[in-house]
C-alpha positions as CSV (number, residue, x, y, z in Angstrom):
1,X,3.3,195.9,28.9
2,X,3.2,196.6,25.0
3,X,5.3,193.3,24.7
4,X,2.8,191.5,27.0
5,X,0.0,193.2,24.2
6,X,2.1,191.9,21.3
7,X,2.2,188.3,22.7
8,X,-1.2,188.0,23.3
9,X,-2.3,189.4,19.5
10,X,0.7,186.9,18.4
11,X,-1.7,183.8,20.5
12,X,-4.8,185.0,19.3
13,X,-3.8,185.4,15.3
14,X,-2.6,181.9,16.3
15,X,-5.7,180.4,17.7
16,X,-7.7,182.0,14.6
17,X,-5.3,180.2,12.4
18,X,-5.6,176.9,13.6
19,X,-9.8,177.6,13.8
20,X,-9.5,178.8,10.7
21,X,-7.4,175.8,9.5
22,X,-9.7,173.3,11.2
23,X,-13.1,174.5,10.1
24,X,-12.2,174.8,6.3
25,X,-13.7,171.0,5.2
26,X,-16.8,171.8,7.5
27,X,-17.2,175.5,5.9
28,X,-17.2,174.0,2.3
29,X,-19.8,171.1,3.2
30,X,-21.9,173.5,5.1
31,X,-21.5,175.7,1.8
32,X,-21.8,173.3,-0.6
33,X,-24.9,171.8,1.1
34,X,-26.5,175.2,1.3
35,X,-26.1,176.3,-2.4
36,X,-26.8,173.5,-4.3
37,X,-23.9,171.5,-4.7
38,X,-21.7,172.9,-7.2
39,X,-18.3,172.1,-6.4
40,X,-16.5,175.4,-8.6
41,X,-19.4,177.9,-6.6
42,X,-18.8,176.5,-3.3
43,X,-15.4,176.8,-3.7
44,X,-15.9,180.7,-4.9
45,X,-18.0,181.3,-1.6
46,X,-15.6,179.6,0.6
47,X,-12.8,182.0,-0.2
48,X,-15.5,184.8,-0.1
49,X,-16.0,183.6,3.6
50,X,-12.2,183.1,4.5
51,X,-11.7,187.0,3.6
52,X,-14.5,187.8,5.2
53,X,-13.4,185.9,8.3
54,X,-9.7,187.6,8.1
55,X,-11.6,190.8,7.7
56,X,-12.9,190.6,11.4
57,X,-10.3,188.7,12.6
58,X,-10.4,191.1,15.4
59,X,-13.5,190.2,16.5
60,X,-12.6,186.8,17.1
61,X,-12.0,185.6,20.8
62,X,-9.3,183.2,21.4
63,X,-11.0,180.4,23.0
64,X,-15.3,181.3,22.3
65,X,-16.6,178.9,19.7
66,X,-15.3,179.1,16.6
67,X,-17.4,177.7,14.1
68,X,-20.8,179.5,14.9
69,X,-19.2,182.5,14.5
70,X,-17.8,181.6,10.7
71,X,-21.0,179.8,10.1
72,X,-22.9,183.0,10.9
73,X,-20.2,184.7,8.3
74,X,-20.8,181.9,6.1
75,X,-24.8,182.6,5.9
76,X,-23.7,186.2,5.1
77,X,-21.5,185.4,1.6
78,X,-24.2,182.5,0.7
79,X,-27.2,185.2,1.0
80,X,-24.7,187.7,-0.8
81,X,-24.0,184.7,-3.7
82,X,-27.5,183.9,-3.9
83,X,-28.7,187.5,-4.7
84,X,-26.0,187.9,-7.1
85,X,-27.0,184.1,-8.8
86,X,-30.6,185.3,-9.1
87,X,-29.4,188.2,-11.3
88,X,-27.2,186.8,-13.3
89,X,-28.7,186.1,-17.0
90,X,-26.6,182.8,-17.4
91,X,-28.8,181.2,-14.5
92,X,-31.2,179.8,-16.2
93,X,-35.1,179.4,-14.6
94,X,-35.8,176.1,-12.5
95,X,-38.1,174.8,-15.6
96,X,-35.8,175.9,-18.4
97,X,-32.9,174.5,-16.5
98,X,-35.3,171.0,-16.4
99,X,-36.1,171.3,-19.8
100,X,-32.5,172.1,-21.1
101,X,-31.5,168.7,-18.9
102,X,-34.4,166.4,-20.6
103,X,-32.6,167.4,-23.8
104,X,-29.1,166.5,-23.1
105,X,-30.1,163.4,-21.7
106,X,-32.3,163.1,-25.1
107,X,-29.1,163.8,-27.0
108,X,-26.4,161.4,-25.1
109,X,-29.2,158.9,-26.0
110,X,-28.1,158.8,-29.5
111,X,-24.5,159.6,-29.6
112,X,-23.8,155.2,-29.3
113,X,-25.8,154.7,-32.5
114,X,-24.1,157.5,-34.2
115,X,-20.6,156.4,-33.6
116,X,-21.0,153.1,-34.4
117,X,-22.5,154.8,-37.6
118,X,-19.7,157.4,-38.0
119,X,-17.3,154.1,-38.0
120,X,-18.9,152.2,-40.3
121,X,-19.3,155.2,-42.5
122,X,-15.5,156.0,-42.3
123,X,-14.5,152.3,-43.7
124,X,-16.5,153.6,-47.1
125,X,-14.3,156.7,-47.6
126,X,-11.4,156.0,-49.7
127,X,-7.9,155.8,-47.9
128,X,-6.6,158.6,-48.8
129,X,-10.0,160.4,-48.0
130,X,-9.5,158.2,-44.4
131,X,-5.2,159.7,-44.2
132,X,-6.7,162.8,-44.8
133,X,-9.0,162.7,-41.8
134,X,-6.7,160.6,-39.9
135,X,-3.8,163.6,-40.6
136,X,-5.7,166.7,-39.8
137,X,-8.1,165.2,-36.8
138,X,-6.1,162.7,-34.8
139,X,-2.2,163.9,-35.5
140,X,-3.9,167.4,-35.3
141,X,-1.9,168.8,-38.4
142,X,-2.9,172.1,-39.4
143,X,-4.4,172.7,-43.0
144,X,-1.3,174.2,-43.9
145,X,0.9,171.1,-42.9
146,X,-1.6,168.9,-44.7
147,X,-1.6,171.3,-48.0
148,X,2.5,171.0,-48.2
149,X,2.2,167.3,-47.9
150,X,-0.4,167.1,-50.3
151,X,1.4,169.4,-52.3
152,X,-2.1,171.4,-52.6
153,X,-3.0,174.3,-51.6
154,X,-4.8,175.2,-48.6
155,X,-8.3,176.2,-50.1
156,X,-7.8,172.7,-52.0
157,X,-7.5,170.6,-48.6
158,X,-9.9,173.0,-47.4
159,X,-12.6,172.3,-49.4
160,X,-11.5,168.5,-49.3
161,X,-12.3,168.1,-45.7
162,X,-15.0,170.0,-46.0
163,X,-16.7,167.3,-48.8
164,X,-15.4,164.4,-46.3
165,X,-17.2,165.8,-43.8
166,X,-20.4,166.2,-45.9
167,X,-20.2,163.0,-47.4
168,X,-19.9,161.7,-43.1
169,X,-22.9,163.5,-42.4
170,X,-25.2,162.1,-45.1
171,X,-23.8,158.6,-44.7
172,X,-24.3,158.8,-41.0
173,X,-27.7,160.2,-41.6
174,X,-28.6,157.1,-44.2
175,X,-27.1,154.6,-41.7
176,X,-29.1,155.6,-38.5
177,X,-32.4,155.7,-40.5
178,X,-31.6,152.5,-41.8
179,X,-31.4,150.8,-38.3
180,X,-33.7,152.6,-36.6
181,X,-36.1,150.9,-39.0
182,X,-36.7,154.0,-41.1
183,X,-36.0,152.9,-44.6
């Protein structure tokens, strides 16, 4: 009798397993459609759900409906996300979050005009202003490397980079006034 008992929990974990199994690419739409569409949170709430599911994996009957039942569960960790969402500070209000978007959209706008300034700017820097760059920003040698080639010391390259850099800014400054018909 136990062993008939044993075989028929062994069927059911079974069954719940292949539900389970099944159900996980309609869970994370359903999820993802229901908060919003962010692939990372979806993901987060989906493996709030599956424990939650395993949780009352007793509850489950081999052979009823599976998916209303872990949609119902589903609805439980979304509600559960959403009340923790709404009181966490780093959500940001529905028009701050539109105003924050108008304003990276504002600043990608740019970013083409300033590299083709930041190039042209770079072909006015001396060359071994240009190696100096070149060394520390594209091989990604560390000040110190830079300062025992240079046979200078660290503050030296330091400050260095840090007039390059200065020099950039203005130049790129001057160059995007220029063509933007400011002067």
């Amino acid at each position: 009798m136990a062993e008939h008992q044993d075989d028929c929990k062994d069927a059911a974990l079974e069954s719940f397993i292949q539900e389970l199994t099944a159900a996980q690419t309609s869970l994370r739409a359903f999820i993802m459609a229901s908060i919003g569409g962010n692939g990372h949170e979806a993901a987060d709430v989906l493996q709030r759900t599956n424990l939650a599911l395993w949780k009352h994996v007793a509850k489950f009957r081999a052979g009823s409906p599976f998916m209303p039942w872990a949609i119902a569960i589903a609805k439980n960790e979304i509600r559960t996300f959403g009340r923790h969402r709404s009181r966490d500070r780093h959500v940001f209000p529905d028009d701050l979050a539109q105003l924050m978007t108008v304003a990276a959209e504002e600043a990608v706008d740019g970013v083409e005009d300033r590299i083709a300034a930041l190039r042209h700017c770079l072909t006015t820097l001396p060359q071994r202003q240009r190696d100096m760059l070149n060394q520390r920003y594209f091989q990604g040698k560390k000040i110190a490397q830079l300062a025992e080639s240079m046979q200078q010391s660290e503050n030296s390259v330091k400050c260095s980079l840090l007039r390059i850099r200065k020099a950039l800014q203005a130049c790129i400054g001057r160059r995007i006034a220029m063509t933007s018909g400011g002067g």
